[in-house]
C-alpha positions as CSV (number, residue, x, y, z in Angstrom):
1,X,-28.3,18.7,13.6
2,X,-27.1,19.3,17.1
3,X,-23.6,18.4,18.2
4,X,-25.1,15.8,20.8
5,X,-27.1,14.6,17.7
6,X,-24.0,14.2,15.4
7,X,-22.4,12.1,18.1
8,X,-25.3,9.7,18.6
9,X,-25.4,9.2,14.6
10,X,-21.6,8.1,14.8
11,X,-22.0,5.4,17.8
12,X,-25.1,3.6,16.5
13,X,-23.4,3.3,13.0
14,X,-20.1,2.8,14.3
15,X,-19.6,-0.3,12.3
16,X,-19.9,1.6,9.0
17,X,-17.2,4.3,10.2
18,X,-14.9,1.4,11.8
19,X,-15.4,-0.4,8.0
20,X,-14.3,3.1,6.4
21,X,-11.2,4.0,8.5
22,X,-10.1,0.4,7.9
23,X,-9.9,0.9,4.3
24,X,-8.3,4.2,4.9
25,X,-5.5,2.7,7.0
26,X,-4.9,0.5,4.0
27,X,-5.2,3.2,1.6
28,X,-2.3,5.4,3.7
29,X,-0.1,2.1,3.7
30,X,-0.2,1.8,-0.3
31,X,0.4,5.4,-0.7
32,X,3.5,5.3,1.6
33,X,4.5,2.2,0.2
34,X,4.1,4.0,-3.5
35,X,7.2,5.0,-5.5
36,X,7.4,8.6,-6.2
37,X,8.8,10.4,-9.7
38,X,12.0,13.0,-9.2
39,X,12.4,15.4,-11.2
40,X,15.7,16.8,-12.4
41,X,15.8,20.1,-14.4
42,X,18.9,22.6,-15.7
43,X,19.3,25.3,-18.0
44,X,21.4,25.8,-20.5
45,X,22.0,29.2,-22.6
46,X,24.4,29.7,-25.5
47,X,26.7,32.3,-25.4
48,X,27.9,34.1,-28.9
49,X,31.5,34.9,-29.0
50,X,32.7,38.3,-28.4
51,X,33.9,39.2,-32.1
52,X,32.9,41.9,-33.7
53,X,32.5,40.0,-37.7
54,X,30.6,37.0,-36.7
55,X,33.6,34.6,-37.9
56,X,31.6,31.9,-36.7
57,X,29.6,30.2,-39.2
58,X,27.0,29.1,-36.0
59,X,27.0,32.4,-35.4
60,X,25.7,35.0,-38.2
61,X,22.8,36.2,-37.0
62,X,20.2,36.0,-34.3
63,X,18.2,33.2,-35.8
64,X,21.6,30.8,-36.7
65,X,22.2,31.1,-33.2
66,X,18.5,29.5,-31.7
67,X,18.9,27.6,-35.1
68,X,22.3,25.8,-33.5
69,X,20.5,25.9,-30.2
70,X,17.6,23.5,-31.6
71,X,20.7,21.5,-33.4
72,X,22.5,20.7,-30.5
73,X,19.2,20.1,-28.4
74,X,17.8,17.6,-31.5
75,X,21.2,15.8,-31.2
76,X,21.1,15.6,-27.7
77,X,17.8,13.6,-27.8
78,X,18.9,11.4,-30.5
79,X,18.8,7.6,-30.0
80,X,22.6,7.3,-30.1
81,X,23.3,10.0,-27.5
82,X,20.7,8.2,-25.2
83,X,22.6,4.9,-25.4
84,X,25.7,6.4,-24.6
85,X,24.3,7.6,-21.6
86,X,22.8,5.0,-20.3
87,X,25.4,2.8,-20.7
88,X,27.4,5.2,-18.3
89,X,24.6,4.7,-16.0
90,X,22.8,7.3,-16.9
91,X,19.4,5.6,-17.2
92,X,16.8,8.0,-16.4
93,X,14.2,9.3,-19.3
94,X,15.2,12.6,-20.1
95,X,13.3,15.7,-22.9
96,X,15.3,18.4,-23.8
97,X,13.1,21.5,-25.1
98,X,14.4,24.6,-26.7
99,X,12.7,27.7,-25.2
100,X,13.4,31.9,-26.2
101,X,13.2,30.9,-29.5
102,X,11.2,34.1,-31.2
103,X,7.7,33.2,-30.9
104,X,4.5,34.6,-29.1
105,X,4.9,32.3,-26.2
106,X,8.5,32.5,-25.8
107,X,10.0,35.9,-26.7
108,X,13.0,36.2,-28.1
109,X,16.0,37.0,-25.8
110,X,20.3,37.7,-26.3
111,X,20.9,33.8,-25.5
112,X,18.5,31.0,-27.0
113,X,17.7,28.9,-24.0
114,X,17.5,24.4,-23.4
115,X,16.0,23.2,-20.6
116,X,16.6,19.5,-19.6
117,X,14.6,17.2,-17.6
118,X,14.9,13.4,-16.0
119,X,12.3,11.5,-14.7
120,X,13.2,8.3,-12.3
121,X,12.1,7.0,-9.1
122,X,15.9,7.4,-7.6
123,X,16.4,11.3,-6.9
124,X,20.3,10.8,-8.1
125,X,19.8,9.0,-11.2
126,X,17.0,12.0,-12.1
127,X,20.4,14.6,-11.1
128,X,23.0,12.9,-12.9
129,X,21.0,11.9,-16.0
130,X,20.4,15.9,-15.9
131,X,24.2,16.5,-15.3
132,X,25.2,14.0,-18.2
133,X,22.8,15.8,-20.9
134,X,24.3,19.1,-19.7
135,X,27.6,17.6,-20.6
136,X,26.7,15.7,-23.8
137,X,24.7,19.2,-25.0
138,X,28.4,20.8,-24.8
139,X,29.9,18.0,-25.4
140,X,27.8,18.3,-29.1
141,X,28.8,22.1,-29.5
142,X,32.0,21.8,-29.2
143,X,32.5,19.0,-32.1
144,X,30.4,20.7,-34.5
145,X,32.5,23.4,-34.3
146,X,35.6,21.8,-34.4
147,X,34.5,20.2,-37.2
148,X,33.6,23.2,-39.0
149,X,37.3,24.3,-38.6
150,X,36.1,27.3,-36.4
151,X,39.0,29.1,-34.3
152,X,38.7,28.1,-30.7
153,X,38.7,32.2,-30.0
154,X,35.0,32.7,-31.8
155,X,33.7,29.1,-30.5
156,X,30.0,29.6,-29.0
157,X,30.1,28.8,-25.7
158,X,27.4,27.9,-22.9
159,X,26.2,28.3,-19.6
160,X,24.2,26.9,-17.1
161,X,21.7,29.1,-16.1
162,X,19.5,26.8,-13.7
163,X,21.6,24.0,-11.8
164,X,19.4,20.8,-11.6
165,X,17.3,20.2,-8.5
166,X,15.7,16.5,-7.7
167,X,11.9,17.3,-7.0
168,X,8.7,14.5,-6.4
169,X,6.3,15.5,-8.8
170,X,3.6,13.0,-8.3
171,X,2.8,15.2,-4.7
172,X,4.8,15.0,-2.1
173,X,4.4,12.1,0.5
174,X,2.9,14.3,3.6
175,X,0.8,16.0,1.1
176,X,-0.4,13.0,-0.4
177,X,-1.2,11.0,2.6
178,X,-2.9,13.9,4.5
179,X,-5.3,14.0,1.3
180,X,-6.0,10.4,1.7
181,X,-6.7,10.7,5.3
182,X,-9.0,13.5,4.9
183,X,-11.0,11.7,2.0
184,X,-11.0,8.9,4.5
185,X,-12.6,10.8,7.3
186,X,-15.1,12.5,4.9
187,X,-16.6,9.2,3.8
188,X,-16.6,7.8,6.7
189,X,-18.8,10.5,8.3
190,X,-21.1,10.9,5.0
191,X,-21.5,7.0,4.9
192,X,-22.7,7.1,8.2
193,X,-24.9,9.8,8.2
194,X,-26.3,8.4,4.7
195,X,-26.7,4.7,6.7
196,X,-28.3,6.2,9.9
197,X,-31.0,8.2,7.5
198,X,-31.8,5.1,5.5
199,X,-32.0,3.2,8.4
200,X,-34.4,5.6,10.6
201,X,-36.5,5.9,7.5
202,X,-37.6,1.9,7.6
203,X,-37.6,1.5,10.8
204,X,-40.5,5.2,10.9
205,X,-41.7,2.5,8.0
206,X,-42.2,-0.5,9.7
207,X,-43.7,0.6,12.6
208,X,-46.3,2.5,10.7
209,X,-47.0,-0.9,9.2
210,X,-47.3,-2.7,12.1
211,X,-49.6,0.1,13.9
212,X,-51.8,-0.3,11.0
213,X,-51.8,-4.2,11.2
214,X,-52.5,-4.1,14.9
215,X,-56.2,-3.8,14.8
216,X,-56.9,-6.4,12.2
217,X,-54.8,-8.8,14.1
218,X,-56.7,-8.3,17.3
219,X,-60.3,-8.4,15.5
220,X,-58.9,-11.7,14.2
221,X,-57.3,-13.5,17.2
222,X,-60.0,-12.6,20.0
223,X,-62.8,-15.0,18.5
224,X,-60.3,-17.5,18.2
225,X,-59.2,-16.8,21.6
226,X,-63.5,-16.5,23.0
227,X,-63.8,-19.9,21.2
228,X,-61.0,-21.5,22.8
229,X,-62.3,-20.3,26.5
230,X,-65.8,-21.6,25.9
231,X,-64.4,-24.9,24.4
232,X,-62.3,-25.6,27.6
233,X,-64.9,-24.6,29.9
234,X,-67.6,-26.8,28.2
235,X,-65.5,-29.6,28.6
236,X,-64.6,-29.0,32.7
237,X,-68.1,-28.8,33.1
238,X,-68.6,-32.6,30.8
239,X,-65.5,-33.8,33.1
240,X,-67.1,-32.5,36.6
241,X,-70.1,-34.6,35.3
């Protein structure tokens, strides 16, 4: 199909493509209008102490230390620790994961690694929910440690490796409504095209109907028509008498 010829599709079925980019203008409206997930995630690593006997009883090996790592991350997610911070404010939902652990899909590395995540439609509660786990998970380290009478000087200590960052992660807004418009476009044009071939093909159909009906209909009406002439004429001539 020519140029010229894709043009003249789109002006006789301009209702059809004026019906679709309607419902795309509404479409772009809800998706602006829609509220978007952020995203919050930080890093946290434990740090062993610097001792050369391992005084710490979190610290005796390799393994004790990921072992206090998934610890501290199991008490972080408990129900009590998730109260407390929302009634701080602190409301978004929040996973804590323990990653370097040992395994085949995470290696294991010198400092046992947490990663924390929030999820809520305000981009600050997502970052501070982040920055309050961050603080409970040390929060947590320090007490069991203090409970189990270790000396301040060998405490395992932590770090955090990744700061939070609020990100959308349903698609950002441009992204989103550029896909919509796109869609939009492409239905409109394929709707059209789809209309204007349906509707060529019974119009081609009626017209081949009525070419075949033509003959019969004039093989019927001219006696009719013959009669008539010869009817009116007979009776001029009975009047003219």
């Amino acid at each position: 199909m020519t140029v010229s010829g894709f043009i003249a599709v789109l002006r006789r079925r301009w209702l059809v493509v004026a019906l679709v980019l309607m419902c795309t203008v509404v479409a772009l409206a809800l998706v602006h209008k829609r509220p978007i997930d952020y995203q919050a995630c930080a890093s946290v690593a434990l740090i062993a102490p610097k001792t050369p006997d391992f005084p710490n009883v979190y610290d005796n090996t390799q393994e004790s230390l990921v072992a206090t790592t998934g610890l501290v991350t199991e008490k972080v997610m408990s129900a009590a620790t998730q109260r407390q911070l929302a009634a701080q404010g602190m409301t978004a939902s929040y996973d804590a994961e323990v990653l370097n652990t040992g395994t085949d899909a995470s290696p294991a590395f010198s400092e046992p690694l947490t990663t924390v995540c929030s999820t809520s439609y305000n981009s600050a509660v997502a970052g501070n929910t982040t920055d309050g786990v961050v603080d409970s998970f040390g929060g947590i380290l320090y007490t069991i440690q203090f409970d189990a009478k270790v000396s301040p000087q060998d405490f395992i200590t932590y770090k955090v490796i990744v700061p939070d960052a609020s990100l959308p992660i349903l698609g950002r807004p441009a992204q989103a409504l550029i896909g919509v418009a796109l869609i939009g476009l492409t239905l409109a044009i394929s709707l059209a095209m789809w209309t204007d071939t349906v509707m060529q093909r019974r119009s081609r159909r009626y017209q081949a109907l009525l070419a075949q009906a033509a003959p019969r209909l004039g093989r019927v009406s001219r006696p009719r028509w013959d009669e008539a002439a010869r009817t009116g004429a007979d009776g001029l001539s009975d009047f003219r008498r």
